[in-house]
C-alpha positions as a Markdown table, in Angstrom:
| # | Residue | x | y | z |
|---|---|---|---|---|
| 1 | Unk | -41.3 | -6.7 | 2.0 |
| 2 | Unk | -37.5 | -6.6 | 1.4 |
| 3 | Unk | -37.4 | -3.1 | 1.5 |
| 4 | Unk | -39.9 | -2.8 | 5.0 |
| 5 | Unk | -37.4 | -5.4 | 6.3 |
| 6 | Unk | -34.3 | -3.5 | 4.7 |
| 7 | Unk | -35.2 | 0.1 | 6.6 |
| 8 | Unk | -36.6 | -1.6 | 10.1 |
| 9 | Unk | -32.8 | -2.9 | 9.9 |
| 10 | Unk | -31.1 | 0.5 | 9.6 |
| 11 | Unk | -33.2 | 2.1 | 11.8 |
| 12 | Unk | -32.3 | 0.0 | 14.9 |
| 13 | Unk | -28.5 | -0.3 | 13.9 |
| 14 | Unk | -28.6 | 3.9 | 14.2 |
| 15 | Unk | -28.9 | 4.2 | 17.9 |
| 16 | Unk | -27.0 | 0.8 | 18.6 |
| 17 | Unk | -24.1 | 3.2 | 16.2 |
| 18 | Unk | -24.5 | 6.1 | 18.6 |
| 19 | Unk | -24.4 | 4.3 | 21.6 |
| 20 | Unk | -20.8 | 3.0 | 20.1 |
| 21 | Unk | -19.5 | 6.3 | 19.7 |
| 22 | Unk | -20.5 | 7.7 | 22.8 |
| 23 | Unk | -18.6 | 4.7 | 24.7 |
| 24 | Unk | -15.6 | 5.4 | 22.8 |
| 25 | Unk | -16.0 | 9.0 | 23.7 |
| 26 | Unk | -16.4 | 8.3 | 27.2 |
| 27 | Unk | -13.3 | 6.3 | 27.5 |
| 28 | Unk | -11.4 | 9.1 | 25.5 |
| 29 | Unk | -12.5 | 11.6 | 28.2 |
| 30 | Unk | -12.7 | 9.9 | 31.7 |
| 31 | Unk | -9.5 | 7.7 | 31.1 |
| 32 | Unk | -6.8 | 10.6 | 31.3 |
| 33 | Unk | -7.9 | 11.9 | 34.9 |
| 34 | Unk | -8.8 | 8.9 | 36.2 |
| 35 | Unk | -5.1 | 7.3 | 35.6 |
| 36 | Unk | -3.7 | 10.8 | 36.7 |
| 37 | Unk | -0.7 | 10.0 | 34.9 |
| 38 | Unk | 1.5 | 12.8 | 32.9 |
| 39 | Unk | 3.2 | 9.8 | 31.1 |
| 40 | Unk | 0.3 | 7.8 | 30.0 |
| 41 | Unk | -1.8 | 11.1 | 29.1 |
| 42 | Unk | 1.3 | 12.1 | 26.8 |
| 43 | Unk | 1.1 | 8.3 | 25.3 |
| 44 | Unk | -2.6 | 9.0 | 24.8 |
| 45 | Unk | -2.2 | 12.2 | 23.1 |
| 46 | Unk | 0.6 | 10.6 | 20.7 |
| 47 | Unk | -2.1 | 7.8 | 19.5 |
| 48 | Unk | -5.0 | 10.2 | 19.0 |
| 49 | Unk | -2.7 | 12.2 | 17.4 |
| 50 | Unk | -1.6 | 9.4 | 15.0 |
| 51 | Unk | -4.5 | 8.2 | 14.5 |
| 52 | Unk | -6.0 | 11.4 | 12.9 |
| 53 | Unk | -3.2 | 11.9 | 11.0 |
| 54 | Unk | -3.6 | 7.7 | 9.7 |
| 55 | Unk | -7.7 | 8.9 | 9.1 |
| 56 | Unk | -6.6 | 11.6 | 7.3 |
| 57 | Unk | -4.3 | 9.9 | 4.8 |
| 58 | Unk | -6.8 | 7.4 | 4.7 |
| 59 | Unk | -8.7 | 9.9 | 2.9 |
| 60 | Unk | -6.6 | 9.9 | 0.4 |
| 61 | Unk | -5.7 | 6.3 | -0.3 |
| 62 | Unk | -8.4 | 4.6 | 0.7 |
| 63 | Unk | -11.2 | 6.9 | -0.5 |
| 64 | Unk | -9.5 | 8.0 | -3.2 |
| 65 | Unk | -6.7 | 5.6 | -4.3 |
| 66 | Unk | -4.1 | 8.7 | -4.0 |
| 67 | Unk | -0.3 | 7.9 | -2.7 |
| 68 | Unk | 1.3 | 10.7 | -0.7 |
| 69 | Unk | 4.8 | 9.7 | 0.1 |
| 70 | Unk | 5.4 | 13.4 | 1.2 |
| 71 | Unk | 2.7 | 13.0 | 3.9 |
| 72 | Unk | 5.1 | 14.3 | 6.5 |
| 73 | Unk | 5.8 | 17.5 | 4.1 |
| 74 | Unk | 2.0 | 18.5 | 4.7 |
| 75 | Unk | 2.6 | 18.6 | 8.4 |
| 76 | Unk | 5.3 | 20.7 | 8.4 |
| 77 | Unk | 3.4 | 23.4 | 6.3 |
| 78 | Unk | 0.8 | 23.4 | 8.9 |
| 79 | Unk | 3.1 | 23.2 | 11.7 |
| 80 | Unk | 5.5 | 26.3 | 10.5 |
| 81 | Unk | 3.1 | 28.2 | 8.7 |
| 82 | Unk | 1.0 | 28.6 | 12.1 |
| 83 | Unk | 4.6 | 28.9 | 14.1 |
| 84 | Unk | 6.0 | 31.2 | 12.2 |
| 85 | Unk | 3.1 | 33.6 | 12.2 |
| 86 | Unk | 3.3 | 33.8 | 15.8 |
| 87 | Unk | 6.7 | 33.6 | 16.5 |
| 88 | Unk | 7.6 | 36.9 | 13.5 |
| 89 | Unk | 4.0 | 38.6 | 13.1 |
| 90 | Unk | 2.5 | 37.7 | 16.9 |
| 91 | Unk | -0.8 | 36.2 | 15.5 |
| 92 | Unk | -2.4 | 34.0 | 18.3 |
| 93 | Unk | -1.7 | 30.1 | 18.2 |
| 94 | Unk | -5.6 | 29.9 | 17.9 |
| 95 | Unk | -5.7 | 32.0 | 14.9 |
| 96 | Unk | -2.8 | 29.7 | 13.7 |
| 97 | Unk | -4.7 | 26.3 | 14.1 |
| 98 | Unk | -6.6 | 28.0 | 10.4 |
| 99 | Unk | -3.1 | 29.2 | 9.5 |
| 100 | Unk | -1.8 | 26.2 | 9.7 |
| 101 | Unk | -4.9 | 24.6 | 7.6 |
| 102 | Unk | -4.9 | 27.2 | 5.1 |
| 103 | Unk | -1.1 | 26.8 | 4.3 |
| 104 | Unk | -1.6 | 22.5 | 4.3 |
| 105 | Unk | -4.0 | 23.2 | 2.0 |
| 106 | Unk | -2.3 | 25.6 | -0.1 |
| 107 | Unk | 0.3 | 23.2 | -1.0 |
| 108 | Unk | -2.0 | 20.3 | -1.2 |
| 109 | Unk | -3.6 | 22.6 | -4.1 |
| 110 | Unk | -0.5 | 23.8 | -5.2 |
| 111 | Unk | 0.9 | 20.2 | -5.3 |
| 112 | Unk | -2.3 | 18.4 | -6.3 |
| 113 | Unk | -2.9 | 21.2 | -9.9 |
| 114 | Unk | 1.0 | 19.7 | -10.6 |
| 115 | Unk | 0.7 | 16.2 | -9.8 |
| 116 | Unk | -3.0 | 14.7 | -10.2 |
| 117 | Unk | -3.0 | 13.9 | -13.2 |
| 118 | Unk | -0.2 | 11.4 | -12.5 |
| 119 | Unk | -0.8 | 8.0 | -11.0 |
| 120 | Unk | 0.1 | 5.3 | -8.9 |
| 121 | Unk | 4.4 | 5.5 | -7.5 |
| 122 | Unk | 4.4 | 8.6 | -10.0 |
| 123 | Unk | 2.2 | 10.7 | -8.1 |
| 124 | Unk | 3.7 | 9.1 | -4.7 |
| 125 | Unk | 7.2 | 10.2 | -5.6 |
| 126 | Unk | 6.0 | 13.4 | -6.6 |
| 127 | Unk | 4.7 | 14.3 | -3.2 |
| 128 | Unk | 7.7 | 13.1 | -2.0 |
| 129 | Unk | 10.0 | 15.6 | -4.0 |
| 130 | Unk | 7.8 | 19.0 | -3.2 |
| 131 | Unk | 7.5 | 17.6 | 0.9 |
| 132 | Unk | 11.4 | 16.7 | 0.8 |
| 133 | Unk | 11.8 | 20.2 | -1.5 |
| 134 | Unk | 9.9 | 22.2 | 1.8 |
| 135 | Unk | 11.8 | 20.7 | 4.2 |
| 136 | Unk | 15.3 | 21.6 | 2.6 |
| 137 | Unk | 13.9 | 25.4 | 2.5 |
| 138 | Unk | 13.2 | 25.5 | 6.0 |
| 139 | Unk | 16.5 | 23.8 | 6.8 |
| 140 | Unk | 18.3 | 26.1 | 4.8 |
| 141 | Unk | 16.3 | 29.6 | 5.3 |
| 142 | Unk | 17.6 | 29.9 | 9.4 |
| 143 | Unk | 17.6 | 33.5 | 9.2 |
| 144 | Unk | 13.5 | 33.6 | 9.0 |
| 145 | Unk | 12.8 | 29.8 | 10.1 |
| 146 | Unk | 15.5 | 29.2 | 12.2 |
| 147 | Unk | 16.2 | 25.8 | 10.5 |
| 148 | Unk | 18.1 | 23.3 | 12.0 |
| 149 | Unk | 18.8 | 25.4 | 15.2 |
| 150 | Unk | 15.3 | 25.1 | 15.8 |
| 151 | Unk | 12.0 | 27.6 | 16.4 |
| 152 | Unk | 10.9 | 28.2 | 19.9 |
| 153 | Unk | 6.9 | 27.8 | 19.4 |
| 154 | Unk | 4.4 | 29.8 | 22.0 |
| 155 | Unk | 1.7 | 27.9 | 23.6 |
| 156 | Unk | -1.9 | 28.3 | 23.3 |
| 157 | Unk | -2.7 | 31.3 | 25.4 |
| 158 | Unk | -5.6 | 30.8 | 28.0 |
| 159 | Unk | -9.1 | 30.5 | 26.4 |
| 160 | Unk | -12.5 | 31.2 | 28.4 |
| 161 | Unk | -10.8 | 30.3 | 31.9 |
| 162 | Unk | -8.9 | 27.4 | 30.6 |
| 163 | Unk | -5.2 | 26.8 | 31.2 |
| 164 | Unk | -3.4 | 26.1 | 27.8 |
| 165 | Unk | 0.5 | 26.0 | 29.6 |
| 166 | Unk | 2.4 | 23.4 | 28.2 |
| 167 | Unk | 3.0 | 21.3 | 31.3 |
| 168 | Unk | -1.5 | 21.2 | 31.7 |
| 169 | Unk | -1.4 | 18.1 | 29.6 |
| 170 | Unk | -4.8 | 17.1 | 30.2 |
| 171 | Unk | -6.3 | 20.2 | 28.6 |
| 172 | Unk | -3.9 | 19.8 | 25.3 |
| 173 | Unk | -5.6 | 16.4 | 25.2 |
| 174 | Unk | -9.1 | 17.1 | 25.9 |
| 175 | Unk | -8.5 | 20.3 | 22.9 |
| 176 | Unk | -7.1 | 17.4 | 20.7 |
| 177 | Unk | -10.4 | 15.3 | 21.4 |
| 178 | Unk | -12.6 | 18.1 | 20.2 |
| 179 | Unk | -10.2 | 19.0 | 17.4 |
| 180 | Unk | -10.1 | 15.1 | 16.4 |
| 181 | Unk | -14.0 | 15.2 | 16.6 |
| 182 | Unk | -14.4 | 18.2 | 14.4 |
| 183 | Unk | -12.0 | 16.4 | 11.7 |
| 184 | Unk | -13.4 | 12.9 | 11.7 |
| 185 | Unk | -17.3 | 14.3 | 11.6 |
| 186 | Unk | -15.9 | 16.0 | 8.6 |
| 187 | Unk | -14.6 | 13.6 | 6.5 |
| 188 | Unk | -17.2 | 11.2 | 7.4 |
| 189 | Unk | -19.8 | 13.8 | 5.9 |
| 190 | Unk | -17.5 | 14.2 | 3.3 |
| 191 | Unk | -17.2 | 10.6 | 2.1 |
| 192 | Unk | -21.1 | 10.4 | 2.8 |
| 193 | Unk | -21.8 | 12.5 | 0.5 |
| 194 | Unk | -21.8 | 12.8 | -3.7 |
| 195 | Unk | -18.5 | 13.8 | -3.4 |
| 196 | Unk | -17.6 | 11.3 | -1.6 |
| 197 | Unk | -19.7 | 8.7 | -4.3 |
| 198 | Unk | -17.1 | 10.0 | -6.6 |
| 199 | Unk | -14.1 | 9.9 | -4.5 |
| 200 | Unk | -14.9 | 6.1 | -5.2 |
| 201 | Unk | -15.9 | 5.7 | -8.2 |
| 202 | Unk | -12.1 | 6.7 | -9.0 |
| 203 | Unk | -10.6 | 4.7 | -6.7 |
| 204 | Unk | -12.6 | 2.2 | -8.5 |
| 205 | Unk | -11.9 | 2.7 | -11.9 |
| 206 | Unk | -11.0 | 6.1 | -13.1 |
| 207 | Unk | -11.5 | 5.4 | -16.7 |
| 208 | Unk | -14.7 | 4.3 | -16.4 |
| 209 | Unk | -15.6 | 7.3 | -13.8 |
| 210 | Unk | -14.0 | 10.2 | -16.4 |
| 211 | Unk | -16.5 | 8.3 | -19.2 |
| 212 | Unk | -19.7 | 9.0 | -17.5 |
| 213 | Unk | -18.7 | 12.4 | -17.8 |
| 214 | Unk | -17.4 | 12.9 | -14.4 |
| 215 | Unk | -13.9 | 14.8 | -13.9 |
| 216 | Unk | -11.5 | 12.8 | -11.8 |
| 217 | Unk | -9.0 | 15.3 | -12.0 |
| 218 | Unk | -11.3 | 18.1 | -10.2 |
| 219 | Unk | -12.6 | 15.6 | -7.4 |
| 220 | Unk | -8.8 | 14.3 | -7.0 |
| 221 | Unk | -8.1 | 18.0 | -6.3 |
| 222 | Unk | -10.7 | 18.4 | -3.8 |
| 223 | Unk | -10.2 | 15.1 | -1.9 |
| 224 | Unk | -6.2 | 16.3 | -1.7 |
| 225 | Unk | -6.9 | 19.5 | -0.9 |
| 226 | Unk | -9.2 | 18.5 | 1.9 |
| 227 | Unk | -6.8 | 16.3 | 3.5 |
| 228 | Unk | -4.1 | 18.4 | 3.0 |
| 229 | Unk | -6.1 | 21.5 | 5.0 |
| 230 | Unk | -7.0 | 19.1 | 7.7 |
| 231 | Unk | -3.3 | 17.7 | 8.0 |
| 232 | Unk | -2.0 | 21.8 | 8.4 |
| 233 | Unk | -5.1 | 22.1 | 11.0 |
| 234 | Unk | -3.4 | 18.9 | 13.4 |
| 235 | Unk | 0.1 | 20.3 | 12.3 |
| 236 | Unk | -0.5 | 23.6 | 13.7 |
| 237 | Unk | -1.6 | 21.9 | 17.3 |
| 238 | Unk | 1.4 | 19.8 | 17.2 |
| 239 | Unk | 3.3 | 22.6 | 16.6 |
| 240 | Unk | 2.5 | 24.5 | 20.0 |
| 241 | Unk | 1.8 | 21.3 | 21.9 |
| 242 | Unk | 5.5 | 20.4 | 21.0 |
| 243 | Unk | 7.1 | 23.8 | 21.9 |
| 244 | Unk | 9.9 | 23.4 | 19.4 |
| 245 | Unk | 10.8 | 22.8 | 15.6 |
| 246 | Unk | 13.3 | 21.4 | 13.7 |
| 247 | Unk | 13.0 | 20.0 | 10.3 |
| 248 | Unk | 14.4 | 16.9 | 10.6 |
| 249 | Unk | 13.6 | 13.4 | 9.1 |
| 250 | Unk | 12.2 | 11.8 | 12.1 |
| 251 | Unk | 9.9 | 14.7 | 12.3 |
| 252 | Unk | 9.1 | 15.8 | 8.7 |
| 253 | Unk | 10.9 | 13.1 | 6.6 |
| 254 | Unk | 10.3 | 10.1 | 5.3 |
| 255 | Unk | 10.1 | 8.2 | 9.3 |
| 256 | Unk | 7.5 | 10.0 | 9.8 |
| 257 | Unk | 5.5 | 9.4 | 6.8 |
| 258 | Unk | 5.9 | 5.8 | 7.0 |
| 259 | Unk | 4.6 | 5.4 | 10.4 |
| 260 | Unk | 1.5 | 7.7 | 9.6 |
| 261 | Unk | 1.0 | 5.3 | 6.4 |
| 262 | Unk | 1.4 | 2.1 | 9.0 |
| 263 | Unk | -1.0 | 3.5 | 11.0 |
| 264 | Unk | -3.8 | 4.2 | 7.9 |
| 265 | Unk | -2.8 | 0.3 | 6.6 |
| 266 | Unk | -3.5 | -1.5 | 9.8 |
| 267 | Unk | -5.8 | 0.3 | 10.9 |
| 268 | Unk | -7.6 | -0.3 | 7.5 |
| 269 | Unk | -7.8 | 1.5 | 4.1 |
| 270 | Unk | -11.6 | 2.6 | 3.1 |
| 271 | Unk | -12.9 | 2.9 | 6.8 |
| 272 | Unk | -11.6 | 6.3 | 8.7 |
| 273 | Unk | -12.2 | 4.7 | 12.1 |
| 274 | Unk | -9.8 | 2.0 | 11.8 |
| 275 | Unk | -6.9 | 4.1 | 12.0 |
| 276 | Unk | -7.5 | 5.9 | 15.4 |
| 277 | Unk | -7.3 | 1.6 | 16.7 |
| 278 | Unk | -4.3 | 1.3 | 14.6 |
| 279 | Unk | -3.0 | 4.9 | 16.7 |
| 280 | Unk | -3.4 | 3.6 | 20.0 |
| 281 | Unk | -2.3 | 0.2 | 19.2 |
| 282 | Unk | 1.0 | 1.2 | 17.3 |
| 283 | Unk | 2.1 | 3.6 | 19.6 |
| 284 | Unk | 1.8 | 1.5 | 22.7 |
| 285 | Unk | 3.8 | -0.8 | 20.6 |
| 286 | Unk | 6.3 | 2.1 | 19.5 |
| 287 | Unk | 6.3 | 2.6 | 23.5 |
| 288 | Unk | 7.1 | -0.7 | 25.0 |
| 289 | Unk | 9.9 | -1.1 | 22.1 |
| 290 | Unk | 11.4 | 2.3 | 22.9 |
| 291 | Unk | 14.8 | 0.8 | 23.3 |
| 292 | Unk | 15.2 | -0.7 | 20.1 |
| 293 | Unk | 15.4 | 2.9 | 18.8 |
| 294 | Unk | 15.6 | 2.9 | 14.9 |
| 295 | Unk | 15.1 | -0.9 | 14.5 |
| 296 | Unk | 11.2 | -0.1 | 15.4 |
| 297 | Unk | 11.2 | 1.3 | 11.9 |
| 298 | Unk | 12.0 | -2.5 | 10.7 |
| 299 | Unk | 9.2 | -3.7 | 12.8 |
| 300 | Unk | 6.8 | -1.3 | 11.4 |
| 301 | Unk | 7.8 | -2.2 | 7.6 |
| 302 | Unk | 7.4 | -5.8 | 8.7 |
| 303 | Unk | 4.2 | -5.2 | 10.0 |
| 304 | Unk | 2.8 | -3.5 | 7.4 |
| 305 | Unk | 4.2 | -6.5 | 4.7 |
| 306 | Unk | 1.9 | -8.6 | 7.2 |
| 307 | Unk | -1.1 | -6.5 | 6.9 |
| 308 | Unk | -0.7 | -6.1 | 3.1 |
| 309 | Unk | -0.1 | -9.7 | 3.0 |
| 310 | Unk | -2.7 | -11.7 | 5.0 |
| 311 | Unk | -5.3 | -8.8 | 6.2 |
| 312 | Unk | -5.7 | -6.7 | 3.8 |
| 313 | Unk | -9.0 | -5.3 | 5.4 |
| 314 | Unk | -6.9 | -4.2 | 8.6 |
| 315 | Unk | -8.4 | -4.3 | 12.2 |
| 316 | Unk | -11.0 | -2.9 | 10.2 |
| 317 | Unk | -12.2 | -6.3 | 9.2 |
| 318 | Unk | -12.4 | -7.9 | 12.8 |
| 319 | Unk | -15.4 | -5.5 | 13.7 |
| 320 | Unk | -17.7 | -8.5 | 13.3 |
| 321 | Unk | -15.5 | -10.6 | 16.2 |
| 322 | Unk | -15.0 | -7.6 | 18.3 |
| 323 | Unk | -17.6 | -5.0 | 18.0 |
């Protein structure tokens, strides 16, 4: 009876789910034009944007239970390796959005076959050491990179009719919409799936996982890899949404990493979904604070003590009050 009562349940939460998404959808799409606003579509693209990148490390840390203090690192690898193919080898910035996943990835691989088998701060400082390591080669490599002086990036040609100039910022945001789509309905199959069974299982407990015969090392690797590729992906449209790059802390460093991780912990650890709230809701903040200039960084480390401290679920766990 339990069971009957059990399926009837999740059958009619499914459609009440969908319904959910497609209002969230619908605000994502008809708010933009219907403020008209360049300044509050460029806010709008700088949450979503942050947001992805919070889900995305959230699929590391919170699926997982691995600590990337080089988060920002990532980014940059997707962000030059798709620039730099255009700007030297004249590849199109839509070839480069793969570019720029295949590179994140790379180095998530590269880094991850190092580093997995560390734990905890270890494997956080790690990261941190091969991201900071990147980031010195670009500023000191100007000849091919342009470093510090920074690399002029092409924008998305046009695509089936569509205008991709960089002052359209409406269609920048609708392409980050479907890109954001594409990534979140990935990692929530992923994490669905046995893979992602396992991906907890060592979050968990990873002795117990490796004694039922299960490899956490090799599902570690594919969990940071994964992240890694979607991180290059987003990196790569930042990259030619920006315009310019220059590898600098705020951009690449350790600034940036820390918001991203604010983001993932107040938006909530474990859910995905939480951090695209977090997103929207940090970067208004980040916006209406502008003038405090560095000392926002203070406010996000004290707002992520808070989280840590007395909700540790995030806004993840007011979904019962508020949806």
């Amino acid at each position: 009876m339990s069971t009957v009562v059990a399926a009837a349940g999740v059958m009619s939460s499914t459609p009440l789910r969908v319904l959910k998404v497609v209002i969230l959808l619908g605000l994502l799409v008809g708010v933009p034009p219907f403020v008209d606003s360049p300044y509050v579509t460029t806010v709008l693209i700088s949450a979503l944007m942050f947001g992805l990148f919070g889900a995305i490390y959230d699929l590391m840390i919170g699926y997982a239970g691995l600590t990337n203090f080089g988060y920002a690192g990532f980014i940059a690898a997707g962000a030059y390796g798709s620039a730099l193919a255009s700007f030297h080898y004249g590849l199109s910035p839509w070839f480069g959005l793969l570019i720029g996943g295949v590179c994140g990835g790379l180095m998530g691989f590269l880094t991850g076959v190092i580093t997995l088998r560390l734990r905890g701060l270890y494997l956080g400082l790690t990261t941190w050491f091969v991201a900071e390591a990147l980031r010195f080669t670009i500023s000191n490599t100007p000849d091919y990179t342009r470093g510090m002086l920074g690399l002029a990036v092409e924008p998305f040609p046009d695509l089936f009719g569509i205008d991709f100039a960089r002052g359209n910022l409406l269609t920048h945001y609708y392409l980050l919409v479907v890109l954001g789509a594409l990534i979140m309905l990935a990692m929530y199959l992923l994490v669905r799936s046995k893979i992602g069974l396992a991906f907890k299982a060592i979050r968990e407990d990873q002795l117990a996982t490796e004694s039922l015969g299960l490899n956490a090392t090799k599902y570690k690797l594919i969990n940071f890899t994964v992240a890694c590729f979607l991180t290059g992906v987003l990196g790569s449209f930042y990259a030619h949404y920006l315009g310019i790059l220059s590898p600098t802390p705020e951009e690449f460093g350790v600034p940036r990493t820390v918001e991203i991780l604010t983001v993932c912990y107040v938006g909530g650890r474990g859910t995905l979904w939480g951090s695209l709230f977090a997103g929207f809701l940090l970067v208004g903040f980040q916006e209406y604070f502008r003038e405090l200039e560095a000392w926002r960084l203070v406010m996000y480390g004290a707002l992520l003590i808070l989280i840590m401290l007395f909700a540790p679920k995030g806004l993840a766990g007011l979904k019962k009050y508020v949806w």
